[in-house]
Backbone bond lengths (Angstrom), bond angles and torsions (degrees), N, CA, C in turn:
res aa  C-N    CA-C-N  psi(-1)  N-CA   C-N-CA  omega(-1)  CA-C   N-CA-C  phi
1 X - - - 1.470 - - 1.526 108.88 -
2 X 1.610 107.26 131.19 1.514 108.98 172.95 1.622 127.76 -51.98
3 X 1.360 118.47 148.37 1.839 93.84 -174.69 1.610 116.20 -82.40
4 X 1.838 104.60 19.88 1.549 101.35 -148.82 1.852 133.60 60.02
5 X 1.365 96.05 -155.97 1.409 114.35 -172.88 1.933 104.14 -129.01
6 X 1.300 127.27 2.74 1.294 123.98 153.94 1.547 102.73 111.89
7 X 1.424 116.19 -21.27 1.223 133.13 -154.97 1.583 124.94 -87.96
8 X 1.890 88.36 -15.39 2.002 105.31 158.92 1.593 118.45 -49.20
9 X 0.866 132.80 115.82 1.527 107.43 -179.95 1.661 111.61 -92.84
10 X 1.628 110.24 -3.20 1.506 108.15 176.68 2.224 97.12 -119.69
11 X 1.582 99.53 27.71 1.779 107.75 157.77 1.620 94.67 48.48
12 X 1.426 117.09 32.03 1.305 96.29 159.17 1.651 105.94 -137.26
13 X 1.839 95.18 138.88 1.268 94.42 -157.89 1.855 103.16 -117.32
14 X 0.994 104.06 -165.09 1.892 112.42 165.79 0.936 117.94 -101.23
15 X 1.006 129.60 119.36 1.427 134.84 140.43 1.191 134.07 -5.10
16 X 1.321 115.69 -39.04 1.590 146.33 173.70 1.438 98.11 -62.22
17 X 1.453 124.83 -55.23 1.577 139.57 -134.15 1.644 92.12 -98.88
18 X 1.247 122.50 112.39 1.348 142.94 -172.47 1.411 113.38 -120.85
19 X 1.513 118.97 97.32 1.734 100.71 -171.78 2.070 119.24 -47.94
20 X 1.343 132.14 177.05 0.938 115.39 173.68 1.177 88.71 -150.45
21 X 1.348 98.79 164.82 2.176 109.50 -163.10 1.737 106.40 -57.98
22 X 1.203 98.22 -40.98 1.459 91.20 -170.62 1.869 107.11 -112.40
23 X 1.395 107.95 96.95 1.574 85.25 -167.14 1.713 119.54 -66.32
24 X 1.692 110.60 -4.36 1.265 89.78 -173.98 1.696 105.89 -98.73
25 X 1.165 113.49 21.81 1.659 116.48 164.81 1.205 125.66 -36.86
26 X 1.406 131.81 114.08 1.885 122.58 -169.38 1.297 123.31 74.66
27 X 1.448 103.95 -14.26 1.863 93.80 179.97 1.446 121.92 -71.37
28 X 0.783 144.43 117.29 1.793 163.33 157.68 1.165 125.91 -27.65
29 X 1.433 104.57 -24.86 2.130 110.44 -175.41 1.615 99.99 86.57
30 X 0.969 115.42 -17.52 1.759 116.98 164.71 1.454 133.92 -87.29
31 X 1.454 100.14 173.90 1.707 88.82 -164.95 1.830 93.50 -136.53
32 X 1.622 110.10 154.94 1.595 106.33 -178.31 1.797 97.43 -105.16
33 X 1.446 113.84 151.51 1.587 99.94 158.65 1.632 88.16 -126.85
34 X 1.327 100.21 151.98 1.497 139.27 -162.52 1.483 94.48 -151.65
35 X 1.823 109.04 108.32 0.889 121.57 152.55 1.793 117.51 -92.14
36 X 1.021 133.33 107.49 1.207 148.85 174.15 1.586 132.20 -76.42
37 X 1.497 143.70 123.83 0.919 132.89 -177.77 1.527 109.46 -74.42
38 X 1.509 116.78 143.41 1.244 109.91 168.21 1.552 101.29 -135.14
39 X 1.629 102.47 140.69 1.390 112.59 -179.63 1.278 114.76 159.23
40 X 1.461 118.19 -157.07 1.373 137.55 -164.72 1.318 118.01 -144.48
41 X 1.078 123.51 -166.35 1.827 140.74 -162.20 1.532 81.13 -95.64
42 X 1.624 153.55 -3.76 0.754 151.47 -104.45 2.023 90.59 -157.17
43 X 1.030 73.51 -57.44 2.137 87.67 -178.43 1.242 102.89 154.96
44 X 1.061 105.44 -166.29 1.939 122.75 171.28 1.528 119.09 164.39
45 X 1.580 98.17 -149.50 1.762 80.09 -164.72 1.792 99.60 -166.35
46 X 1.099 144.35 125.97 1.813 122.73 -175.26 1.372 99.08 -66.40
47 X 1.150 72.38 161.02 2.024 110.73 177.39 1.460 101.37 -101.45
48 X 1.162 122.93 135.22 1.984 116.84 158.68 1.507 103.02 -108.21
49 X 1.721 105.36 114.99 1.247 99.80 163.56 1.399 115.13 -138.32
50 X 1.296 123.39 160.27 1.328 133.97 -135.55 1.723 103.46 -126.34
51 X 1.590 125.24 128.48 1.233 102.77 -157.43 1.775 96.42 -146.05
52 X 0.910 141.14 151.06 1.722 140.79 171.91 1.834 98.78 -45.91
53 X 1.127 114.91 163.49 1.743 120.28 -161.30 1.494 64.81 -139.81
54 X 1.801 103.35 126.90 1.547 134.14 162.73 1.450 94.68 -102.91
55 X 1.397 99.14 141.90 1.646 97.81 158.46 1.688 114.56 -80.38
56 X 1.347 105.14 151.03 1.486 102.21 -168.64 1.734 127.45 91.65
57 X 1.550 89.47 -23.72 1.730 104.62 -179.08 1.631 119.08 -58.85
58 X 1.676 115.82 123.59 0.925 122.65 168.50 1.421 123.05 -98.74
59 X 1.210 117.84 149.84 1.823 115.26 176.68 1.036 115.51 -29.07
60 X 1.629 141.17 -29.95 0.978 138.60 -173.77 1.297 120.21 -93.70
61 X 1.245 144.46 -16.12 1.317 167.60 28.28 1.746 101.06 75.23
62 X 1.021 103.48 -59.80 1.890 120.08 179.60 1.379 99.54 -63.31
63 X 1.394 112.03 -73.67 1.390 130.37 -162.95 1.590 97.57 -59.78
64 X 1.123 129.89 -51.43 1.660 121.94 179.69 1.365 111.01 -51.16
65 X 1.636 111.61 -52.03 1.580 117.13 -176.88 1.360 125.21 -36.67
66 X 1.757 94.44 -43.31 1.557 131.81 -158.55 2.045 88.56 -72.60
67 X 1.315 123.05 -62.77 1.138 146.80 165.64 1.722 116.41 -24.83
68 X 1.434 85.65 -52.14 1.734 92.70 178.14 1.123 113.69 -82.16
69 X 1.255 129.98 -41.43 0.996 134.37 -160.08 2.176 138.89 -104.04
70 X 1.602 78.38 -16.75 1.921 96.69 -168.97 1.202 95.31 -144.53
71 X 1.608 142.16 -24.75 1.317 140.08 173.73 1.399 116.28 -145.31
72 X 1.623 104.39 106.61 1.384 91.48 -174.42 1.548 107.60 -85.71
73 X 1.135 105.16 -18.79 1.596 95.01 -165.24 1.368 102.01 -90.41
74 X 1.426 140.79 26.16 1.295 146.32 177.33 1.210 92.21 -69.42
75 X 1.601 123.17 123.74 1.620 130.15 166.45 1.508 124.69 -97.29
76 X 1.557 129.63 120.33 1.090 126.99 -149.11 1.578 88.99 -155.27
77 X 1.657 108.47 135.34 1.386 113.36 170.55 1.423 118.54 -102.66
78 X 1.133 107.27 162.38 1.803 108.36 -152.22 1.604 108.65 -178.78
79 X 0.954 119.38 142.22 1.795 131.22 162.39 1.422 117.16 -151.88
80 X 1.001 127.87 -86.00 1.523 120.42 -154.78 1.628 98.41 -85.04
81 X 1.058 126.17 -35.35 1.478 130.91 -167.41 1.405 132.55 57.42
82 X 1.836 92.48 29.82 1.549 100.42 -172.72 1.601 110.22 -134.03
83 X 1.472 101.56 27.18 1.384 121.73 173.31 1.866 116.74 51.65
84 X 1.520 90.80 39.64 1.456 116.88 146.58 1.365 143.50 -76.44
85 X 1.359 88.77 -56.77 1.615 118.75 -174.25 1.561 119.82 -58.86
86 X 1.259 122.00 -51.36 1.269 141.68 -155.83 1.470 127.32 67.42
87 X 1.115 111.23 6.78 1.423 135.26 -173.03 1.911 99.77 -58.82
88 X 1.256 103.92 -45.41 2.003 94.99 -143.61 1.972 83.46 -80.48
89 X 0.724 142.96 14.05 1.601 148.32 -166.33 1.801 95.32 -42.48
90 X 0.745 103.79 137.77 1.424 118.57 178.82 1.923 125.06 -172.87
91 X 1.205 123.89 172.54 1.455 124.57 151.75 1.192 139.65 -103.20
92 X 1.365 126.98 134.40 1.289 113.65 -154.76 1.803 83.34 -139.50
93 X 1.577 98.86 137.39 1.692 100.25 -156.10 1.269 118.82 17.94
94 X 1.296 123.00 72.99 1.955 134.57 152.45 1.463 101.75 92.98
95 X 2.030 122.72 -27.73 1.150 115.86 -176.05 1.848 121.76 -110.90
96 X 1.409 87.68 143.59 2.071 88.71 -169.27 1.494 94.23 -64.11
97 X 1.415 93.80 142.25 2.025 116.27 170.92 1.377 100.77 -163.94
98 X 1.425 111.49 133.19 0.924 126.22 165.72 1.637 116.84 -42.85
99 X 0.901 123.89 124.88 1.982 118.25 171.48 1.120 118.45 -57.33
100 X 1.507 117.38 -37.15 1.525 95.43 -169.01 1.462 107.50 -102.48
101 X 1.456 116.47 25.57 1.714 119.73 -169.37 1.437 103.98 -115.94
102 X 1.686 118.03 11.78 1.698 120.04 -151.75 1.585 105.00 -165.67
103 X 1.636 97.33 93.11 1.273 110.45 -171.25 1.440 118.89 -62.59
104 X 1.267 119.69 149.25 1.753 111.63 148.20 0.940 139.99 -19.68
105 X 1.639 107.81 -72.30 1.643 122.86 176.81 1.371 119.02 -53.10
106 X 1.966 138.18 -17.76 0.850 143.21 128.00 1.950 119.49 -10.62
107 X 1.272 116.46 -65.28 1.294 135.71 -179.92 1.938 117.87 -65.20
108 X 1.291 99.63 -9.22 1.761 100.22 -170.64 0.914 116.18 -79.48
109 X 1.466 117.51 114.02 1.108 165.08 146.79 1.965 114.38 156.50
110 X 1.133 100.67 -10.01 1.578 114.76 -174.46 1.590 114.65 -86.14
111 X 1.356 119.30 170.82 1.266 118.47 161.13 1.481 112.31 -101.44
112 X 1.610 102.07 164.12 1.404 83.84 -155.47 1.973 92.52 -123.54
113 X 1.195 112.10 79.20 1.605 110.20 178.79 1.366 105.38 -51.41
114 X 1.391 138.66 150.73 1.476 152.79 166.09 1.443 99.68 -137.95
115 X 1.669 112.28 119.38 1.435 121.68 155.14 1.477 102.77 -132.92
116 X 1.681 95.91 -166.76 1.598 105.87 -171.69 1.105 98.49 -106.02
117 X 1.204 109.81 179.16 2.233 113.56 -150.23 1.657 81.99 -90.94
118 X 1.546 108.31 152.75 1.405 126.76 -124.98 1.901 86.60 -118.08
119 X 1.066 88.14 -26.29 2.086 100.13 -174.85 1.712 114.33 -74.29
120 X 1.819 103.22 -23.24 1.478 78.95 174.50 2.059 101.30 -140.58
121 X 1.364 128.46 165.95 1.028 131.18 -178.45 1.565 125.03 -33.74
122 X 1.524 116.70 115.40 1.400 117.56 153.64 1.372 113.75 -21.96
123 X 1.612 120.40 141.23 1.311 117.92 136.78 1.643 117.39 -123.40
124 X 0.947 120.20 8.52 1.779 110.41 -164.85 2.026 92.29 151.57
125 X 1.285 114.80 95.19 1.691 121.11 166.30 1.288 114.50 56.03
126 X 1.387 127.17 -96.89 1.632 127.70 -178.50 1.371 122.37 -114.87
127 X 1.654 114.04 12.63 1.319 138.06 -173.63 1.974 93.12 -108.74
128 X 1.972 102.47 104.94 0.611 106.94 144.51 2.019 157.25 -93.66
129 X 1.250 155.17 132.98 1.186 142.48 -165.52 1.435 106.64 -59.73
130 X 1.128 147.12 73.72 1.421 148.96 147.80 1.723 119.73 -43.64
131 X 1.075 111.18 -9.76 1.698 108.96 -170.11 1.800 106.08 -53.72
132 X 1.596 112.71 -33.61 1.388 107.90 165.24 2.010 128.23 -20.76
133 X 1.538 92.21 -58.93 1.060 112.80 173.58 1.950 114.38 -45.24
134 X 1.082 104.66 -59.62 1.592 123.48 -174.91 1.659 94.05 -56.21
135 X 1.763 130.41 -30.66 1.275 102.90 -158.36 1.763 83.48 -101.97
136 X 1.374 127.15 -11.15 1.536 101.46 174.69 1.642 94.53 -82.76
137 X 1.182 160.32 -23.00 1.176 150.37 147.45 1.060 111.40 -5.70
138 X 1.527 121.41 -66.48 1.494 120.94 -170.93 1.158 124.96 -87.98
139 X 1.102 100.12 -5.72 1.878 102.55 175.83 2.025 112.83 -66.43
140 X 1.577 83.23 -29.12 1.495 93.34 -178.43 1.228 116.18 -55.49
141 X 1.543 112.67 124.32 1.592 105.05 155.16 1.488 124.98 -37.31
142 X 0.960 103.90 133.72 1.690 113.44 -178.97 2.081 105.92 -84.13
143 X 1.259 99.82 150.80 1.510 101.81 161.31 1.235 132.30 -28.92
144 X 1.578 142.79 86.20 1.230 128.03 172.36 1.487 116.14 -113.81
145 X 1.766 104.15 130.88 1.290 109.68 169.91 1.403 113.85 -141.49
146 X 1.320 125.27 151.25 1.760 122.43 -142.80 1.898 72.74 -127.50
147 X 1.013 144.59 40.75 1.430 160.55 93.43 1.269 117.23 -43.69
148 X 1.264 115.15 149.70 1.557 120.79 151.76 1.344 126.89 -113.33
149 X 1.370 125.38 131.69 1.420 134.86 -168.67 2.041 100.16 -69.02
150 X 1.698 98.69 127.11 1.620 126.80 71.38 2.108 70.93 -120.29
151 X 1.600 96.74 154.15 1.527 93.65 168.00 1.952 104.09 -102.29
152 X 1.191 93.31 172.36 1.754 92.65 169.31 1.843 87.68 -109.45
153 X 0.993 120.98 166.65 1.639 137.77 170.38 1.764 103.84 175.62
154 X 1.508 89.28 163.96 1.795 100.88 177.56 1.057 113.65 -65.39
155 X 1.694 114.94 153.98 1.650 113.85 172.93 1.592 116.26 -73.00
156 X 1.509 112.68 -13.42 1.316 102.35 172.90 1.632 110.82 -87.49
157 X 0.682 123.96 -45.77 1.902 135.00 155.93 1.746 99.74 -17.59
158 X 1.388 109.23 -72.31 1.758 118.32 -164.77 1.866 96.36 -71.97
159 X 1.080 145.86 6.57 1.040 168.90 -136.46 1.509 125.64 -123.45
160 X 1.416 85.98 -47.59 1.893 113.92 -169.62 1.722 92.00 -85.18
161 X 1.785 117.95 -21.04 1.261 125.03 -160.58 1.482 122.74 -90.32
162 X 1.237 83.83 -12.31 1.568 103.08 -166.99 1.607 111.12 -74.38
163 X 1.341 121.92 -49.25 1.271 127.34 158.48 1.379 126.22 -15.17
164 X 1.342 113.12 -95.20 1.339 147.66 167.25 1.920 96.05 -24.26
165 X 0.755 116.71 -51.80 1.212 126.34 -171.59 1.405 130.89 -53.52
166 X 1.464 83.71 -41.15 2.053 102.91 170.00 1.055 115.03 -64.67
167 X 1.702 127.93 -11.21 1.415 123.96 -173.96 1.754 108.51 -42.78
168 X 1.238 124.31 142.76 1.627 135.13 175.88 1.507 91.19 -93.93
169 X 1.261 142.81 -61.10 1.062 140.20 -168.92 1.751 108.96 94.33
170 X 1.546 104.96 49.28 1.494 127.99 -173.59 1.829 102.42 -78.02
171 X 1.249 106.10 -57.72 1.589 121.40 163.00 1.530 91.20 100.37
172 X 1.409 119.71 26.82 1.777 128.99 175.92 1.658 103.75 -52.58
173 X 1.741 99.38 -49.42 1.601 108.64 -173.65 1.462 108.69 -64.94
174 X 1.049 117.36 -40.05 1.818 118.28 178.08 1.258 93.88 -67.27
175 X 1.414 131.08 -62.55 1.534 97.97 -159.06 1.332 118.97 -87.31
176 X 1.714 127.66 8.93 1.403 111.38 173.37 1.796 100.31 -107.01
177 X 1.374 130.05 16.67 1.359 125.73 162.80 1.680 107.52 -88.26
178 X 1.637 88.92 135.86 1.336 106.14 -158.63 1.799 106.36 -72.22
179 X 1.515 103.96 -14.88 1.461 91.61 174.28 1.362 132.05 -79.83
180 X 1.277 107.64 -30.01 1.443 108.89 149.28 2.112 129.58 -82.61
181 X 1.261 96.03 -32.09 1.391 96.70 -175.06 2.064 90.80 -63.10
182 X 1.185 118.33 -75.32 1.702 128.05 -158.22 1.883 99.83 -74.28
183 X 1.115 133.82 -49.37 1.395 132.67 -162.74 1.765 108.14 -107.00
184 X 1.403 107.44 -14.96 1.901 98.55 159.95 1.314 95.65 74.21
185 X 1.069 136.59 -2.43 1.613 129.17 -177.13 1.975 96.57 -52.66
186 X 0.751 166.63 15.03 1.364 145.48 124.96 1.328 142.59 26.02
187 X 1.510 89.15 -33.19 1.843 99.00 179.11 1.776 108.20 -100.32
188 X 1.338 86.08 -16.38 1.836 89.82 -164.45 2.182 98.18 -122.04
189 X 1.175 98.81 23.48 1.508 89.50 -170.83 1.802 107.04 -149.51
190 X 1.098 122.01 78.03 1.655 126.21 174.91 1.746 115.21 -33.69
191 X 1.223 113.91 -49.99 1.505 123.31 142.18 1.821 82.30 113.94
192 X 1.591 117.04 -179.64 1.297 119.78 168.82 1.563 149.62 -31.94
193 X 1.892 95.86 -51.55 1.042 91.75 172.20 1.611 110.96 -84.08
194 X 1.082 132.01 4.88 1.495 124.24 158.18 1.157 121.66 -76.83
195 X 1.275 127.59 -9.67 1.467 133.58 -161.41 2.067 94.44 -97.95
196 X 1.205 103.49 -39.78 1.541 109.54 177.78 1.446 115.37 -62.58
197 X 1.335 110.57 -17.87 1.112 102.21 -173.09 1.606 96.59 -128.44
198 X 0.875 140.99 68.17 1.350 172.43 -60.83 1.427 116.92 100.15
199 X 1.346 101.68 -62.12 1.473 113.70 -170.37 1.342 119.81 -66.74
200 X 1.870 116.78 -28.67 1.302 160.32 143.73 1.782 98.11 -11.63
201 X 1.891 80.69 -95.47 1.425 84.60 -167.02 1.601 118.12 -87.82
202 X 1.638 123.58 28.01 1.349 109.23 173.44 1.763 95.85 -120.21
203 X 1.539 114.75 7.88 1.477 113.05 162.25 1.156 110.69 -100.30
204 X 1.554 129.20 1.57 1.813 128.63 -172.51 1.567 103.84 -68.24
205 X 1.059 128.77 98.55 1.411 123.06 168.72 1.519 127.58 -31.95
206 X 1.315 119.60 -17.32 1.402 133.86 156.46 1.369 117.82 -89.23
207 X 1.289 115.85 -29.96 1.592 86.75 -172.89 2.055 126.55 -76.77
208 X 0.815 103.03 -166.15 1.469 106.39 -170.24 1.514 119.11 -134.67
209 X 1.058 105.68 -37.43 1.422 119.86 -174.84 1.683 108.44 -50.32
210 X 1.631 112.48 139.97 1.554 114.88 174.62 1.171 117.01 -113.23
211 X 1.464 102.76 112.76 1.657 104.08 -149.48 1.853 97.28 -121.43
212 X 1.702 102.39 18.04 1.692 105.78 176.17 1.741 113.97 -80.83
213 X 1.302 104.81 -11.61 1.681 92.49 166.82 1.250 124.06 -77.89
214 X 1.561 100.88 -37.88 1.298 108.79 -176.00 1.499 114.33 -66.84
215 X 1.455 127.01 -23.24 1.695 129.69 177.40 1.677 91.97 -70.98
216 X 1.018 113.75 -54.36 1.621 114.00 -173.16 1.310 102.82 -44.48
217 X 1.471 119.66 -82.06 1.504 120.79 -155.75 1.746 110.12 -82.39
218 X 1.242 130.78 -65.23 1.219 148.88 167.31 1.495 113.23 -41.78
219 X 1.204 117.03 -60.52 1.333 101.98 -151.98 1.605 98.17 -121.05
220 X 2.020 118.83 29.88 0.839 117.52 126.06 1.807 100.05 91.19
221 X 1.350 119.59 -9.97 1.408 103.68 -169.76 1.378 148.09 -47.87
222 X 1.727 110.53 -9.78 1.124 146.32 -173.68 1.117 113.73 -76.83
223 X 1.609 121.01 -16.58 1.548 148.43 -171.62 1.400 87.16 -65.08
224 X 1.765 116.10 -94.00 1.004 114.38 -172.48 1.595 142.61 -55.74
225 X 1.613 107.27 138.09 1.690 122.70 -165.40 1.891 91.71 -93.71
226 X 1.091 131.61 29.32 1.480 118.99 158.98 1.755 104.28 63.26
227 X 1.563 137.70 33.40 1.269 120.44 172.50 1.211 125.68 -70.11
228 X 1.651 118.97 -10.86 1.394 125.44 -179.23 1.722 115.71 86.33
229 X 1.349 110.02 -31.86 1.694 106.02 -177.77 1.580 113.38 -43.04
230 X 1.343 127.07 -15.83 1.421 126.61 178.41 2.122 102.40 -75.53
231 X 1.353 91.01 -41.71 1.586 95.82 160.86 1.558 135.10 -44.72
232 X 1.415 73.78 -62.05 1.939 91.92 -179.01 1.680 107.17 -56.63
233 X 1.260 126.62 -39.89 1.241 136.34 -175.91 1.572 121.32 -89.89
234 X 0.916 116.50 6.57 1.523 122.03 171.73 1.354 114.19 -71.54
235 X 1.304 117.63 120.41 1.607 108.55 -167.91 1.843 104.13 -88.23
236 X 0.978 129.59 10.87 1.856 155.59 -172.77 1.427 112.73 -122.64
237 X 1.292 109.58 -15.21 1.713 107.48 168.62 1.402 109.66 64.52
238 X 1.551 117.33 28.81 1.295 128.81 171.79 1.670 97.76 -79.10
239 X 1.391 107.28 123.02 1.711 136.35 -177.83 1.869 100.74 -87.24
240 X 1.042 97.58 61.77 1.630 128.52 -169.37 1.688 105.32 -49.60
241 X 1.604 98.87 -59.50 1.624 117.16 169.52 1.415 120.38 -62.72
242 X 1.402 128.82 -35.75 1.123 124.03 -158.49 1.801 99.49 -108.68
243 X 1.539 117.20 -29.45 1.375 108.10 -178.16 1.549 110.16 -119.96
244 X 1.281 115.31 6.75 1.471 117.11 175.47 1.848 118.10 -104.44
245 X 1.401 91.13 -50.27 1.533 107.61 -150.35 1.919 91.51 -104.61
246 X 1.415 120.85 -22.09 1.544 106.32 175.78 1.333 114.42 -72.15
247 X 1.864 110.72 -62.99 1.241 108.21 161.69 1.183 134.64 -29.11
248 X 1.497 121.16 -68.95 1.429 116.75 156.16 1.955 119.16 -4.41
249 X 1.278 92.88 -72.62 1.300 111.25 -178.42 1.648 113.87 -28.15
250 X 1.015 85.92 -75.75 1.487 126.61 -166.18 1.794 99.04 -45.22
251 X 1.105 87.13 -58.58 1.985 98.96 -179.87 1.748 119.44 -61.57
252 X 1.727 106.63 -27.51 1.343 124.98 -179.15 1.954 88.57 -86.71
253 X 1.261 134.80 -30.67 1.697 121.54 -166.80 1.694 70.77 -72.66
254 X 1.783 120.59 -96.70 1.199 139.52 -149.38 1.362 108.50 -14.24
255 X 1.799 126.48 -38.46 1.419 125.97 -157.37 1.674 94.52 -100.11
256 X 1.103 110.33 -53.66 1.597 105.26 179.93 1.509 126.78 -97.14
257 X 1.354 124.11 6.38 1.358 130.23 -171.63 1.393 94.89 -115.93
258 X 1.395 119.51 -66.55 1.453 109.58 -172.71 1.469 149.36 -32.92
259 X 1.154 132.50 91.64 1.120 146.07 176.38 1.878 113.00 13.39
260 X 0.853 85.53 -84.57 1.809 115.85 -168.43 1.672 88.54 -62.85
261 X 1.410 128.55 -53.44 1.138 107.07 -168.70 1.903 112.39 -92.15
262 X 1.112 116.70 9.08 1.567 111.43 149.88 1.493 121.20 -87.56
263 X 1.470 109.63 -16.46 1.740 111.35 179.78 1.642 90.23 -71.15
264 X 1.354 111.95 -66.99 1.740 110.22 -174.69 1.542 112.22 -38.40
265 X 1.218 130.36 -33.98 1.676 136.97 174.73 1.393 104.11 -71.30
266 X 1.295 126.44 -49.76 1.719 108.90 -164.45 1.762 89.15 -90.66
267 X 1.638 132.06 4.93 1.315 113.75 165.48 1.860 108.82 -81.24
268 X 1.279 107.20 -72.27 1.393 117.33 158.81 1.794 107.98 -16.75
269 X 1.369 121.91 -70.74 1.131 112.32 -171.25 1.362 130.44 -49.37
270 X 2.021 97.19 -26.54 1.400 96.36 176.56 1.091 116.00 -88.46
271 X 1.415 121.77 -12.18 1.511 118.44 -162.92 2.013 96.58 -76.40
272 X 1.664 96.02 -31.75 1.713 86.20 -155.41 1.639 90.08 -84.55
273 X 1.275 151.13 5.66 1.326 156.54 172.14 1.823 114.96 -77.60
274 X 1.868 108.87 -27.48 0.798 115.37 -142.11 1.218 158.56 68.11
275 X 1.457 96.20 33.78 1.869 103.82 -171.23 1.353 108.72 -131.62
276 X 1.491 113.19 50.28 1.549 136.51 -134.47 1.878 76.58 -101.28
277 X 1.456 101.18 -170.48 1.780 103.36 158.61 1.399 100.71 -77.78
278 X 1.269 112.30 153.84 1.567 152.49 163.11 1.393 105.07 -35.35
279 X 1.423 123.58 125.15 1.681 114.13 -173.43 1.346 89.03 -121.04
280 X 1.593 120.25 48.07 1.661 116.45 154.73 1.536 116.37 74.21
281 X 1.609 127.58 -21.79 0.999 124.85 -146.13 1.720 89.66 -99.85
């Protein structure tokens, strides 16, 4: 742990907060205010606190300062801080952004509210409970192919894969879709970033698994009206709406909507029930 800059008055600092030789390096003569939520699963209320303006400074950057220096016990999630991780996920005036991908100087002349993403339970200030996410994870069918890997497939095939793939696993798209953020559907709705990875393994040219009932009934796909805000908010520029969640669509009408192929189901169904035509006997 860093020893700080002296200025904790209860000596507890961040981890983040590393003195540097010259502390007034980059500073501007300006100052940021960051009103902050503070609280619990419980309620809470913002904080306004007021901090030196670095050039270059990102929200996350603020919020550590803020951390080291005026609140130690301010709780904030975070790892790489290079908008890999998906870790720092938060809201910043009403909309999810990563912290450390969304500078200050962005905000000048504005105030700059910071809470935790609004779609799933408080636990402690800007640290939200996401584990929700992890248990529709597993519900998912997993990859199956009655192949064995290395596979051969087309370069446009391995191509379609690449996308889907970049997901960080920030959960920006879950919490600014309105079916989970405004209507709580949760139990009946896997939400965006499940749908990408869906899209994953039901475009793998190897896999096998039929995972179109489960978008239908389970995991709710019918929920979403296509507004794109899961788009707009992708900090990876994954085209969520247009190459995850339409297709999807489209493959869930063809198997269960289509005409011709529900007549072939209630024929089949009768034949294997036995209530087929009459074989004379």
């Amino acid at each position: 742990m860093s020893e700080g800059n002296g200025k904790n008055p209860g000596n507890v600092t961040s981890r983040a907060h590393s003195p540097v030789p010259n502390e007034e390096l980059g500073k501007s003569g300006k100052t940021a205010k960051l009103k902050i939520f503070r609280g619990d699963s419980e309620g809470g209320q913002e904080v306004e606190y007021e901090i030196p303006l670095v050039e270059g400074m990102v929200v996350l950057d603020a919020v550590l300062a803020i951390q080291a220096q005026q609140a130690g016990d301010l709780a904030v999630r975070w790892n790489c801080k290079a908008a890999h991780c998906g870790s720092c996920s938060a809201e910043i005036n009403g909309r999810p952004k990563l912290l450390c991908k969304t500078r200050v100087e962005e905000y000048d002349g504005e105030e700059i509210h910071v809470h935790p993403m609004r779609a799933f339970p408080v636990i402690k200030d800007l640290v939200s409970d996401v584990s929700w996410n992890y248990e529709v994870s597993k519900a998912i069918k997993p990859f199956q192919s009655s192949e064995q890997a290395p596979f051969t497939m087309y370069e446009e095939d391995v191509e379609r894969l690449y996308e889907p793939k970049k997901c960080i696993e920030c959960f920006m798209c879950q919490d600014v879709c309105h079916v989970l953020r405004t209507h709580h559907k949760h139990p009946e709705f896997a939400g965006p970033r499940f749908f990408v990875r869906n899209q994953w393994l039901e475009m793998h040219p190897m896999d096998e698994a039929d995972r179109l009932a489960d978008l239908k009934e389970d995991n709710g796909i019918g929920f979403c009206n296509i507004t794109k805000c899961c788009t707009e908010v992708c900090p990876v520029d994954i085209k969520i709406t247009d190459n995850s969640i339409i297709p999807l669509k489209e493959r869930v009408a063809d198997e269960f909507y289509d005409p011709a192929k529900w007549l072939m189901r209630k024929i089949r169904g009768n034949e294997s029930s036995g209530n087929g035509p009459s074989n004379g006997n």
